[in-house]
N, C-alpha and C positions, 0 to 999 in steps of 0.2 A: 721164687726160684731158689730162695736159700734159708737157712735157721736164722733167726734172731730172736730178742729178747723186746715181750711185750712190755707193755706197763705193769710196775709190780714184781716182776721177774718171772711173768708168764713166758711160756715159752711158746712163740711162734712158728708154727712149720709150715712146709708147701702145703696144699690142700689135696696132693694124692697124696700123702704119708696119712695111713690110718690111724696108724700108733705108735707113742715113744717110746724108743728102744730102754733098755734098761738102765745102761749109762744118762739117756735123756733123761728119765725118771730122776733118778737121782741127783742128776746138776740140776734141776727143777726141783727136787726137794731141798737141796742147799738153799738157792733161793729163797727161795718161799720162809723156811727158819729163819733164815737172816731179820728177814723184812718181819718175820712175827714178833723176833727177840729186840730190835729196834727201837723202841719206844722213846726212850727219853732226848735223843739227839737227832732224832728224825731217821727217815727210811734209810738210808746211806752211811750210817756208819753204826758201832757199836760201841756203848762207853765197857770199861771191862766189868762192871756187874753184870752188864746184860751178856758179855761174852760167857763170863763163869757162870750162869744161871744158862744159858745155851747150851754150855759143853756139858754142865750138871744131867741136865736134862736130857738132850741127846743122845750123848757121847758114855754113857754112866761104865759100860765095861773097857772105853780105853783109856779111860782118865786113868783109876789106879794103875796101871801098867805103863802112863805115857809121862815122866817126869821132866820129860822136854818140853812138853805141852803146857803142865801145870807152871811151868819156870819160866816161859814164854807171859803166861797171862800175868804173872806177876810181876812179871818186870814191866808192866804198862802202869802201874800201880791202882791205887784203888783210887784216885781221885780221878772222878767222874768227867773231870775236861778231857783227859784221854780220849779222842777217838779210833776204831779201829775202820777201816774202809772194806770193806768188801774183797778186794785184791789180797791183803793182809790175812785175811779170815780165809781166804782158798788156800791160801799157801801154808796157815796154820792146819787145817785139814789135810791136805798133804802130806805137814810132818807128823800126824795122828796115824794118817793109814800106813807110813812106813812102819808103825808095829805091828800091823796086822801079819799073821800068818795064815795063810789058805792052808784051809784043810784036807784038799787036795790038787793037785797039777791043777792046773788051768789046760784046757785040749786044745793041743797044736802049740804047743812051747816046750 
């Protein structure tokens, strides 16, 4: 009767929802990168190689434009006791998309 988060960061839904909206899609592809980029400290957190090979990866056209971003990851520094959680990585995403510009209106705002 409601969304939750399977094993892995599968997303669970009711079993009349055919298919995930597009927002689902994509909080489902967060996921899923997290847990791929992961490796060295276990599924649950990211040391900051594995975040800057992530955001390399991913992220490739808002990294140069996003100097809050790249200033963020390096302030966690490079030694790999660093953990990032999960929660930390959403909200790092967040200040990524605040540089984004839409290319046009969004309909009904």
């Amino acid at each position: 009767d409601g969304w939750g988060l399977c094993n892995m960061g599968d997303v669970c839904c009711p079993q009349e929802a055919q298919e995930l909206s597009d927002v689902e899609r994509a909080i489902e592809t967060l996921i899923k990168n997290f847990h791929q980029y992961s490796v060295e400290g276990g599924k649950e957190t990211l040391t900051p190689s594995e975040l800057r090979h992530l955001v390399t990866q991913q992220l490739p056209h808002l990294m140069p434009n996003n100097c809050g971003l790249e200033e963020k990851i390096a302030n966690l520094g490079s030694c790999n006791d660093s953990k990032l959680e999960f929660g930390t990585f959403w909200e790092l995403i967040g200040e990524a998309a605040k540089s984004v510009k839409l290319e046009s209106p969004v309909p009904g705002s």
